[in-house]
C-alpha positions as CSV (number, residue, x, y, z in Angstrom):
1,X,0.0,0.0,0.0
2,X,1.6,3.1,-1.1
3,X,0.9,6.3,0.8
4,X,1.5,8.7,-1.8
5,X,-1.2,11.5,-1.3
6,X,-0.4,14.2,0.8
7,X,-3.6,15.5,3.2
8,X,-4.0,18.1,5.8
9,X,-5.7,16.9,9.5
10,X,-7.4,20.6,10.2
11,X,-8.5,21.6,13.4
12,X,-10.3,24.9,13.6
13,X,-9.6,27.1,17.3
14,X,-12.4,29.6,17.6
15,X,-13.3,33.2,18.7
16,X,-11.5,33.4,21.6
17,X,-9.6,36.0,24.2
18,X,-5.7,35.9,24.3
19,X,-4.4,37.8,27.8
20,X,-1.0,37.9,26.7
21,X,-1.9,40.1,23.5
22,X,-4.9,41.4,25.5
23,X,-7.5,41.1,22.8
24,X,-9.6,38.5,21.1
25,X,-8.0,36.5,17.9
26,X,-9.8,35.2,14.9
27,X,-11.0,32.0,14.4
28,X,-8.0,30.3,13.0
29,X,-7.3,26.9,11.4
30,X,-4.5,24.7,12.3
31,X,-3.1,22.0,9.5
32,X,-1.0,18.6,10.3
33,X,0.2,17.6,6.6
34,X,0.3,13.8,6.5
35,X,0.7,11.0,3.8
36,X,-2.0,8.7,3.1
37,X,-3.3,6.3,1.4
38,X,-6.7,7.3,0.2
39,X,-9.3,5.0,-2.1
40,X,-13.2,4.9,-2.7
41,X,-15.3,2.7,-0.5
42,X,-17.2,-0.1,-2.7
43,X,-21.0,0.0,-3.4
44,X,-21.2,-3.3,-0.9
45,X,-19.2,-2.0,1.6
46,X,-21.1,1.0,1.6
47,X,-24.6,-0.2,1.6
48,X,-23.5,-2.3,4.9
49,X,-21.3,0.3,6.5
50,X,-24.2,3.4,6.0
51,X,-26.9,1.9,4.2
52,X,-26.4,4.3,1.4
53,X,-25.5,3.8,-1.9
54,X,-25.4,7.2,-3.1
55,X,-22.5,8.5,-0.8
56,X,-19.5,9.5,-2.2
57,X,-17.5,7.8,0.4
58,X,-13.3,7.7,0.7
59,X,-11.4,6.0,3.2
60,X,-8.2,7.8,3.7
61,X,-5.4,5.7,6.0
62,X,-2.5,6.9,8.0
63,X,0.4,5.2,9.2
64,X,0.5,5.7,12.9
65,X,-1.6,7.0,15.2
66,X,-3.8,10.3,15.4
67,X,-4.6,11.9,18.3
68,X,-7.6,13.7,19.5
69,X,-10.3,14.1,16.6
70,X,-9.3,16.9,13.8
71,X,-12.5,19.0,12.6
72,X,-12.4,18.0,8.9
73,X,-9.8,16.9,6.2
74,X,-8.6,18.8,3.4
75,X,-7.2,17.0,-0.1
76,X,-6.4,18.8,-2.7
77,X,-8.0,22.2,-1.7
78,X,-10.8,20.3,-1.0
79,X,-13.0,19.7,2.2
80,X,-14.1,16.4,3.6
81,X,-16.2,15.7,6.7
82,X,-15.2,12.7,9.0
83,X,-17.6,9.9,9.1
84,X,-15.8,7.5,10.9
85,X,-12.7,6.9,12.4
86,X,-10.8,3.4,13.3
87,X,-7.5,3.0,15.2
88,X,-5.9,-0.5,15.2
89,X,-2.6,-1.0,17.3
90,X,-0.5,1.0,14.4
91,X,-2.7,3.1,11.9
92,X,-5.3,5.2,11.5
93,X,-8.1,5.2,9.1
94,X,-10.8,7.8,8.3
95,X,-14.0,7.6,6.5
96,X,-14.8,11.2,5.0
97,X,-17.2,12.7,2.6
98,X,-17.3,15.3,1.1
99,X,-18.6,19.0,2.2
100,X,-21.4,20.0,1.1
C-alpha cells in the first residue's frame, strides 16, 4: 500500500480572548500535513457500513496513530467531513465525505 497523497488533519480554534496580546484572535485553522493512502469505498461495503448507496465515500489511512479528533480533512484544496474513524494497534483510518 503506497501512501503517496499528501492530506492536511485541520482543526479549527475559535473566537476566543488571548491575555498575553490582551484582545480577542480570529478563528484560526491549524493544518497537520500527513501522507495517506486514500481510495473509494465499494458500493457493498457501503450499503453495509451506512446503508447508502449514493455517498461519495473515501477512506483515507494513515500510518501511525492520530490523536484527538481533527474537525475535517482537506485533499487537494478540498473539504471532507469525517464519518468514521478506526485505530488499530498501528494506523489510523478515516471515513470522510465530502462538504457540502
Amino acid at each position: 500500500m503506497r501512501y503517496d497523497n499528501i492530506i492536511y488533519l485541520v482543526n479549527v480554534k475559535e473566537y476566543s480572548y488571548n491575555p498575553k496580546l490582551g484582545r480577542y484572535e480570529d478563528e484560526t485553522s491549524i493544518d497537520n500535513e500527513r501522507h495517506a493512502n486514500i481510495s473509494k469505498v465499494s458500493l457493498e461495503r457501503n450499503m453495509e457500513l451506512f446503508g447508502d448507496v449514493d455517498s461519495d465515500v473515501i477512506i483515507i489511512r494513515l500510518q501511525g496513530l492520530v490523536k484527538g479528533n481533527p474537525d475535517y480533512i482537506k485533499i487537494k484544496d478540498k473539504a471532507y467531513n469525517i464519518i468514521k474513524k478506526t485505530t488499530t494497534r498501528r494506523d489510523t483510518a478515516f471515513y470522510v465525505r465530502e462538504r457540502v
